[in-house]
N, C-alpha and C positions, 0 to 999 in steps of 0.2 A: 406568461407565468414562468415559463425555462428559465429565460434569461434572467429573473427578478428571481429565483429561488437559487440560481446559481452566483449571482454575485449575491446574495445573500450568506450563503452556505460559505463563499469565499473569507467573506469579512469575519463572520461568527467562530470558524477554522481558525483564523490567523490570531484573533483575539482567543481562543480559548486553549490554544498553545504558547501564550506567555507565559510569564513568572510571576507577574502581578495577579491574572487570573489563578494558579493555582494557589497563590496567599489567600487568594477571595475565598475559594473553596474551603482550604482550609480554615481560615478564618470561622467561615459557617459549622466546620464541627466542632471547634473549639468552644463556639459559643452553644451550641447543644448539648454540648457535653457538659456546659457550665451549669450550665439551666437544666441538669438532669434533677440534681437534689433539689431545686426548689419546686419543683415538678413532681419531685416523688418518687422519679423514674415511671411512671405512670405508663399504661397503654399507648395513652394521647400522644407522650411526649416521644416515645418511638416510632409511632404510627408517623410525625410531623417528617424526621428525618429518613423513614424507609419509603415514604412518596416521595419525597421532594428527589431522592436521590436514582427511584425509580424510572420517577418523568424525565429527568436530565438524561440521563444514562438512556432512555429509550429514543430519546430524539436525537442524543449525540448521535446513535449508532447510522441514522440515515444521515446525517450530517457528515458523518467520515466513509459511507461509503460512497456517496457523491463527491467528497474528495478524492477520495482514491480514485473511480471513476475516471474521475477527468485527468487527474495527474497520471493513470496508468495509459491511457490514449493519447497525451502528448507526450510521452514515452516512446510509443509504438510507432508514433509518424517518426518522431526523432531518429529512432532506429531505422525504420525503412528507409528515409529520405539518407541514411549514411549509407546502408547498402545500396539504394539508386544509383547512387554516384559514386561507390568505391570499381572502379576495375576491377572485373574480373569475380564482382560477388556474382551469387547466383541471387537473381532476382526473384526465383521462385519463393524466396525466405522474408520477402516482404509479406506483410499481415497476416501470420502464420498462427495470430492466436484466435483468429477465425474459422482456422480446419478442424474438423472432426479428430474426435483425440486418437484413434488409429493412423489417421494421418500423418498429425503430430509425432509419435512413436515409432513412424517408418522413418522422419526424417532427424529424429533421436537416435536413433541405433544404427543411423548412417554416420550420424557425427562421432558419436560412439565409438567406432570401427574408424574410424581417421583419428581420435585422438588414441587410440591404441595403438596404431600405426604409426604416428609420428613419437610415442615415448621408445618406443621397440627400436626405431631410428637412434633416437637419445641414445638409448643403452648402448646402440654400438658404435656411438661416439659420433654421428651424422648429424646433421642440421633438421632442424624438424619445421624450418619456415617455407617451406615450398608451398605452393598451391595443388591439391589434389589432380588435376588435370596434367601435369609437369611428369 
């Protein structure tokens, strides 16, 4: 069921970020909006477009976060697999959005504290591309 709701979620994604799709869309308020007066503007004829646009709108919302999902996890490998293999990174920074957020924060206010340090260099006109270990 993964695999058939994720190439699903794929294809539905791609199609509902064109341009023809948002013509479609609009298209449909347009035509709502036509058919207001002959309708009366009725209860009915709002009720039609604040479902129609409820249900979309609720399923989208699992639909893009199952995209996000997966595009923010081959993100994450992408990243790690560059510090794997950069020299000299610190590999502790592979999968780092799996620590606990104090974790995170210790390793924030380390970077923090290096990038203060290399502008402080800046200002007095030194190179700020060294490696913290140098």
């Amino acid at each position: 069921m993964g695999n058939f709701y994720g190439e699903w979620s794929k294809r539905v994604a791609r199609f509902a970020g064109r341009p023809v799709t948002f013509a479609l869309a609009f298209g449909v308020i347009l035509v709502w909006i036509v058919t207001g007066p002959i309708f009366g503007f009725s209860d009915t004829w709002q009720l039609v477009i604040n479902t129609g646009t409820t249900i979309v709108t609720f399923l989208m919302v699992f639909l893009i976060q199952n995209t996000q999902n997966r595009d923010t996890a081959a993100i994450q490998l992408k990243l790690d697999e560059l510090i794997r293999v950069t020299q000299g990174a610190h590999n502790a920074l592979m999968d780092l959005e799996e620590l606990e957020e104090r974790q995170i924060e210790a390793f924030r206010a380390r970077y923090e504290a290096l990038a203060a340090e290399a502008r402080a260099r800046l200002l007095r006109g030194e190179p700020d591309t060294n490696t913290p270990e140098a």
